[in-house]
C-alpha positions in Angstrom: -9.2 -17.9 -15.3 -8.4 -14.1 -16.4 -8.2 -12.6 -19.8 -4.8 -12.6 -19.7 -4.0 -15.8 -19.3 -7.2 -16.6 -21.8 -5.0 -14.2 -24.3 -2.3 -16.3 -24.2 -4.1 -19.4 -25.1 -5.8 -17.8 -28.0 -2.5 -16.3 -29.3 -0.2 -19.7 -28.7 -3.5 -21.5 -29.8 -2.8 -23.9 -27.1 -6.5 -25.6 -27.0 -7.4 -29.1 -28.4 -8.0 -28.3 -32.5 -9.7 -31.8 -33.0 -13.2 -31.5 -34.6 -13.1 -28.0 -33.6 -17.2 -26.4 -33.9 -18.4 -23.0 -32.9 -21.5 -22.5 -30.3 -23.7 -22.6 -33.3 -22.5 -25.9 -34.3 -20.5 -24.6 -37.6 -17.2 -26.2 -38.4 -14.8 -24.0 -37.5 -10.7 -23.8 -38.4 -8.5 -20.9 -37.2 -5.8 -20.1 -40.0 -4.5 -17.1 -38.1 -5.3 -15.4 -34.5 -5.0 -12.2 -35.4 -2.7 -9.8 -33.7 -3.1 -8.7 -30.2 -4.5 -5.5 -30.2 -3.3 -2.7 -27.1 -5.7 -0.2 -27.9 -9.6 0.6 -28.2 -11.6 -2.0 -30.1 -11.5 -5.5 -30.0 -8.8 -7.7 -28.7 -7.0 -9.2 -31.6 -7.4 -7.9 -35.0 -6.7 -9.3 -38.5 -7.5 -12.6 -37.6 -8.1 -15.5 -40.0 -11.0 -18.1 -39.8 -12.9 -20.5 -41.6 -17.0 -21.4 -40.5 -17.9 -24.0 -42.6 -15.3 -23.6 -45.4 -15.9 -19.9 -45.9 -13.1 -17.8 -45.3 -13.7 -14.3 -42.6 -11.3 -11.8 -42.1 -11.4 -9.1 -39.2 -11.1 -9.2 -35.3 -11.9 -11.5 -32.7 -12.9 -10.5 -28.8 -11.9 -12.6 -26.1 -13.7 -12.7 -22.3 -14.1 -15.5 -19.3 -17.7 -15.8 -19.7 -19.7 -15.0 -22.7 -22.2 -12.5 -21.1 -19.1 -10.3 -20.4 -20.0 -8.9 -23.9 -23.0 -7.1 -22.4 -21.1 -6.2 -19.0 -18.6 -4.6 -20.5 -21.5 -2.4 -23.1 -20.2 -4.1 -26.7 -23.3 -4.7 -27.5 -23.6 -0.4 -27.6 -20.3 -0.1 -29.3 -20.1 -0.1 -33.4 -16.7 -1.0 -33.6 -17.4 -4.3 -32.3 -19.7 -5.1 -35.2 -16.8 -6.3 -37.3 -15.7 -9.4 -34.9 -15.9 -12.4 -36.4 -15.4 -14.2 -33.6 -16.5 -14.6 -30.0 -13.6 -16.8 -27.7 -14.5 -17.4 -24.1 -13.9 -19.5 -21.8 -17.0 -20.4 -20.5 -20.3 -19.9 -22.9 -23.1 -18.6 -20.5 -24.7 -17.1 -22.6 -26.1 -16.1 -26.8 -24.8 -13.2 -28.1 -25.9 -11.1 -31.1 -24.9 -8.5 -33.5 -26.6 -5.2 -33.3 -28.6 -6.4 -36.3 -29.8 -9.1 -34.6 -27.5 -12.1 -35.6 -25.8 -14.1 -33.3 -22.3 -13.9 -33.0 -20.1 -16.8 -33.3 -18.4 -18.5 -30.3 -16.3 -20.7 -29.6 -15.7 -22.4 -25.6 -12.3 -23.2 -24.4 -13.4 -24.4 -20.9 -13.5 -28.3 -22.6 -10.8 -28.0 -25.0 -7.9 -26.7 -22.4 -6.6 -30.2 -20.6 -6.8 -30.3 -16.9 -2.9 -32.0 -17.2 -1.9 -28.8 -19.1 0.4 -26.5 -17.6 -1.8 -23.2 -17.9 -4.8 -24.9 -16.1 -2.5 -26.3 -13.0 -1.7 -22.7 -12.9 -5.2 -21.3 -13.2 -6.0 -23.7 -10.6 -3.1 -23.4 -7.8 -4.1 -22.8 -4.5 -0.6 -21.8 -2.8 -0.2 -18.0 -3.1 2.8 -19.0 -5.6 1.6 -20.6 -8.3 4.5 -21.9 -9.8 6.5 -23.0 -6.6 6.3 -26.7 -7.7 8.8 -25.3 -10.2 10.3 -22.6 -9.6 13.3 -24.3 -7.6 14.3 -25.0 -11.6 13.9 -22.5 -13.3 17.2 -20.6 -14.4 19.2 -17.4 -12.4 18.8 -15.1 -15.0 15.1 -15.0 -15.0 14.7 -14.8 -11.2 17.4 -12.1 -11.0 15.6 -10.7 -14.1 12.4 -10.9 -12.4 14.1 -9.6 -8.8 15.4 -6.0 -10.8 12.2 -5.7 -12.7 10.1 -5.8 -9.2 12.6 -3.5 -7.0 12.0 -1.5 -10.1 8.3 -1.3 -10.2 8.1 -1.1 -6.8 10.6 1.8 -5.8 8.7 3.6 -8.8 5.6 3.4 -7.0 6.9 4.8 -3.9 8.5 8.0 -5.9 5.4 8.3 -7.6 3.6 8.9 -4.5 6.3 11.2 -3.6 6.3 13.4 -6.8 2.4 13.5 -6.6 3.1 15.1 -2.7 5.5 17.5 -4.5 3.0 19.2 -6.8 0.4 19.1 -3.9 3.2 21.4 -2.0 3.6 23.7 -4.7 6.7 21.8 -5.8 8.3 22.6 -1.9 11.4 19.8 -1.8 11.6 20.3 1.8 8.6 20.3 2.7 7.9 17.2 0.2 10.6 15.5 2.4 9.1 16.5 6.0 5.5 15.1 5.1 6.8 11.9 3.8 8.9 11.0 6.3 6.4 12.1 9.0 4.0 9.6 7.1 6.8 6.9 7.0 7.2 7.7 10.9 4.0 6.6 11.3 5.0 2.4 10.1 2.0 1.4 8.3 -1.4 1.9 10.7 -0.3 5.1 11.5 0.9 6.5 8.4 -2.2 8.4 7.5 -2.6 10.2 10.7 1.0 11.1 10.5 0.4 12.7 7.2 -2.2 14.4 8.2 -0.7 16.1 11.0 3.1 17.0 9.4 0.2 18.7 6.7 -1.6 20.7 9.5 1.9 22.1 10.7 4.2 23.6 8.4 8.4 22.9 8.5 8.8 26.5 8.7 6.9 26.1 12.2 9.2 23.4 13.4 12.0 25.3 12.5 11.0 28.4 13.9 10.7 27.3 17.4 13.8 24.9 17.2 15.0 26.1 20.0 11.9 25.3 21.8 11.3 21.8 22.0 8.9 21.5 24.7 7.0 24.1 22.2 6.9 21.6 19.3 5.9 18.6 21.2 2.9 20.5 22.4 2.2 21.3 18.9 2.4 17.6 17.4 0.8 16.3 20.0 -1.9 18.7 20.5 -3.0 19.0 17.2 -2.7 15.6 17.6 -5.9 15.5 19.8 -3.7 13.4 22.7 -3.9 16.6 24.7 -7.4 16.6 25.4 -9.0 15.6 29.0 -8.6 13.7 31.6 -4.9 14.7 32.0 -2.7 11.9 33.1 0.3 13.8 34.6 2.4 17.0 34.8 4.3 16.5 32.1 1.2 15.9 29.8 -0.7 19.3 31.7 2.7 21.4 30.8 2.1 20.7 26.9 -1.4 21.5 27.1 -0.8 24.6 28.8 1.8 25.1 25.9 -0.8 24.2 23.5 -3.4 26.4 24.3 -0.6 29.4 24.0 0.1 28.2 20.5 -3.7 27.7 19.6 -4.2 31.4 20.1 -0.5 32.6 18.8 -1.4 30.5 15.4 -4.7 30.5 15.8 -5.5 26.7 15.7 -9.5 26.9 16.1 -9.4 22.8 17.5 -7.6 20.0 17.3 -6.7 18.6 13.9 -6.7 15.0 14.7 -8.6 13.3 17.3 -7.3 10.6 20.1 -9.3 7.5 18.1 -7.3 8.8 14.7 -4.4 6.8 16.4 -3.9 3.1 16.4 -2.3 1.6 19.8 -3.6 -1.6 20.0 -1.7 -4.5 18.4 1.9 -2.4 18.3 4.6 -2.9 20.8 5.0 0.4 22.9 8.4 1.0 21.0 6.0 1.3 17.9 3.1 3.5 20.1 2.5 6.7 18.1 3.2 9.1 21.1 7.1 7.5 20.7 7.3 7.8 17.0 5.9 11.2 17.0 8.2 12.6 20.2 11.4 10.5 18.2 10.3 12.7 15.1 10.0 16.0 16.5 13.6 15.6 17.7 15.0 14.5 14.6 13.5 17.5 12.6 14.5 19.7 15.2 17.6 18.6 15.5 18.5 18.8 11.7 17.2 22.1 10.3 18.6 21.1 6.6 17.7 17.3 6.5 17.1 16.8 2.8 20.1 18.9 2.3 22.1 16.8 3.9 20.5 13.7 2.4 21.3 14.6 -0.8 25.1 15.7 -0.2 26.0 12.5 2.3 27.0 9.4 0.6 27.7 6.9 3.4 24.2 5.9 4.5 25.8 5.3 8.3 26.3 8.8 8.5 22.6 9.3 7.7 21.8 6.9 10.0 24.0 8.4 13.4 21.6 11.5 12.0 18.5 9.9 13.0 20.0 8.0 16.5 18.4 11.3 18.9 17.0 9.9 21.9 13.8 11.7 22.3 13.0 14.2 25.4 13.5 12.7 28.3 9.5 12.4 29.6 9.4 9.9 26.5 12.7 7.9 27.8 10.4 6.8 30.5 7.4 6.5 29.5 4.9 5.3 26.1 2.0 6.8 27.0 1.0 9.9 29.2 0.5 8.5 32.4 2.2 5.2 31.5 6.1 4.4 33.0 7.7 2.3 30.2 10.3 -1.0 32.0 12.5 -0.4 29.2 13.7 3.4 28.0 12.3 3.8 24.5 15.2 6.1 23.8 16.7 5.9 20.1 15.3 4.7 16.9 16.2 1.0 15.9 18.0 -0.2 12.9 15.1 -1.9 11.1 13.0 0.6 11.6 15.6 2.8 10.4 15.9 0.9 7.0 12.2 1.1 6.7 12.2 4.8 7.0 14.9 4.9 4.5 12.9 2.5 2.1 9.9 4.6 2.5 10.9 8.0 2.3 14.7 8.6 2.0 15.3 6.8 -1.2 11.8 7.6 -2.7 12.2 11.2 -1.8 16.3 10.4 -3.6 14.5 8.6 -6.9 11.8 11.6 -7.1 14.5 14.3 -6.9 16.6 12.4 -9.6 13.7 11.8 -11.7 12.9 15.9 -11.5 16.4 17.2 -11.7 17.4 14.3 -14.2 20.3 13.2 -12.7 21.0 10.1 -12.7 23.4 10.4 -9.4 20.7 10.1 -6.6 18.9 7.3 -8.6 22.3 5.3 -8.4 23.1 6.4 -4.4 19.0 5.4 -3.8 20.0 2.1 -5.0 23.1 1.7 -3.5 21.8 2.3 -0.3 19.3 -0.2 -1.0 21.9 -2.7 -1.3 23.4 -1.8 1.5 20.4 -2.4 3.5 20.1 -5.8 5.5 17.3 -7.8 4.1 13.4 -8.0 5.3 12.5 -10.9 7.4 9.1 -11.8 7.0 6.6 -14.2 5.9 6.7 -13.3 2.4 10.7 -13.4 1.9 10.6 -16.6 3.5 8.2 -17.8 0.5 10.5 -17.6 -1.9 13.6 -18.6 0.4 12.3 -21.7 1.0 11.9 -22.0 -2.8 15.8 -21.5 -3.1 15.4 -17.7 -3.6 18.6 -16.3 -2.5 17.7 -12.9 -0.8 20.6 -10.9 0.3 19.5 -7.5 0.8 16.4 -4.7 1.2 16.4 -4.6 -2.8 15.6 -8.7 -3.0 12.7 -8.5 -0.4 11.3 -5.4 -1.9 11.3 -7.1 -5.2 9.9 -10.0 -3.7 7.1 -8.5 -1.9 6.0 -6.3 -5.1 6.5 -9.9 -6.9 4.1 -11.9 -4.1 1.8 -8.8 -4.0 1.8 -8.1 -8.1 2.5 -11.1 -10.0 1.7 -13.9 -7.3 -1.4 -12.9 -6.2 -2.9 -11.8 -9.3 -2.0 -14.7 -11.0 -0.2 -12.9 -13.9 2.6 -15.4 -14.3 2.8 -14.9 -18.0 3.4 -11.6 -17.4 6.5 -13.2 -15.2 9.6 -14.2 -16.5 9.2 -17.2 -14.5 5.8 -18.2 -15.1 6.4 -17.5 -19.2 9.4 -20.2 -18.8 7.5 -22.8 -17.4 4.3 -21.7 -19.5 5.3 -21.1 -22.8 
């Protein structure tokens, strides 16, 4: 049980009425609930009760368990002196009015049906409550429910974006180089890719273009993966070129360290050493990147932009010291799309939010149609339910839907869940 969903039993008054008695054993008769209430004070106000025939008028505070009251300080707070009524769900405990009166209450736990719809609900073990029936439940709310998530979620993502922007004295391109170093680190790397675009500046990069052996030695020696033992040549050539740049930029130490990196678990494809080489070359290679993000329109034009082979060391090899069977040479499709989900169409949404145009919020989207859709456990969920999922904007709605709605439990807050609830 949540207070949500305890909200929505008060204000539907879907309880059993029948000889209906407060805590204290007065006869009690609700003529009105009161109206939900979405700022400070109590949670419904202007409600209408009767305790043993006499009529009270004023606001009524709903929680799961009775000593929530004290948990949450009303007990401190005067302008919960004029509830009239205490609803919980579970009565664990007396409370009392600042003046030493206690407060009346009244337990749904007994008067909710374990056959009603809201308690199968509260009690559904599968991580979708509802999947029993969702398969029959109309189009219009899942497609409803699909736009509303992709929504929620894509806003998140340019969110996080915007909030880089300000950090970065409002710098679009270096905004853009930071997030997509982060989204070059897929997930357990993210952070320490973040971390390290922050400790060296685009301008950098750009600067020594021309230089590539110059900024791997950067990335990774700031990195900390140029630290002893030395595995080979071509790892004692970028440490040599590191300790020139140390002293030209005056790098005092290493701004990451070797165990900031996560190896273990990833295919070597996905090995930070690749990702970060694969990077380097991309940002090298395209000088203007968010430029030319926000002019292109056909995303496979973008994407032949980010299909550089690395240097050829890393076409051979995953790890210093390390021959790879297979060349890890270009980067793949889906992790492609993910880049674009995570940082070339927040970065679009966060520039068209800024600017106010609406043009780059309807290429982000179209791109995001364009995109093949996820494959993973979660999309599968609601596939098997009858979900049809036919591109990267259905499995991001679905996974903000699993992850926000799902989890949490807040089906009334779900199209969905409010059709087969209410």
């Amino acid at each position: 049980m949540n207070e949500l969903i305890l909200s929505q039993i008060w204000s539907k008054q879907i309880f059993n009425h029948k000889n209906l008695r407060s805590q204290q054993g007065d006869y009690l008769q609700i003529i009105h609930p009161g109206f939900l209430n979405k700022h400070a004070g109590a949670d419904f106000q202007e409600a209408h009760i009767l305790l043993n025939d006499f009529a009270w008028i004023g606001s009524v505070e709903l929680h799961v368990n009775a000593s929530d009251w004290l948990a949450h300080a009303h007990d401190q707070d005067a302008s919960f002196e004029n509830v009239i009524l205490h609803v919980v769900w579970k009565a664990d405990l007396a409370i009392y009015y600042q003046d030493g009166r206690e407060i009346p209450t009244l337990e749904l736990c007994h008067r909710v049906p374990e056959t009603s719809m809201v308690e199968s609900f509260i009690h559904q073990p599968d991580s979708i409550p509802c999947h029993k029936f969702f398969p029959e439940i109309s189009h219009v709310q899942k497609t409803y429910m699909l736009n509303l998530c992709a929504q929620e979620r894509m806003q998140i993502k340019y969110e996080s974006i915007l909030e880089l922007w300000h950090k970065n004295q409002e710098d679009w391109e270096e905004t853009f180089y930071q997030s997509l170093g982060k989204s070059f680190g897929f997930g357990l790397n993210a952070d320490p890719m973040l971390r390290l675009t922050q400790a060296i500046p685009l301008k950098l990069i750009l600067r020594n273009r021309d230089r590539p052996l110059g900024i791997e030695a950067a990335m990774m020696g700031l990195a900390g993966l140029l630290e002893e033992p030395i595995k080979d040549e071509y790892q004692w050539n970028l440490r040599r070129e590191f300790i020139h740049l140390k002293k030209k930029y005056q790098w005092e130490k290493a701004y990451l360290q070797a165990s900031d990196w996560k190896f273990l678990r990833l295919r070597p494809a996905n090995f930070p050493t690749i990702r970060m080489a694969q990077f380097a070359e991309i940002i090298r290679n395209n000088c203007s990147l968010l430029s030319i993000l926000l002019e292109i329109q056909d995303l496979k034009v973008i994407q032949n932009l980010f299909e550089i082979s690395p240097s050829p060391y890393w076409q051979k090899h995953y790890h210093f010291g390390k021959v790879s069977k297979k060349g890890s040479i270009q980067l793949g499709k889906s992790a492609f799309y993910s880049l674009c989900i995570n940082a070339l169409i927040p970065i679009l949404l966060a520039y068209s939010f800024v600017k106010n145009d609406k043009k780059y919020t309807d290429k982000a989207y179209r791109w995001l149609f364009e995109m093949e859709e996820e494959n993973n456990l979660i999309t599968r969920m609601y596939a098997q339910l009858g979900l049809a999922i036919n591109n990267a904007h259905d499995s991001q709605a679905c996974l903000h839907w699993h992850k926000h709605y799902c989890q949490t439990k807040k089906c009334l807050s779900c199209s969905v869940g409010q059709e087969i609830l209410l």
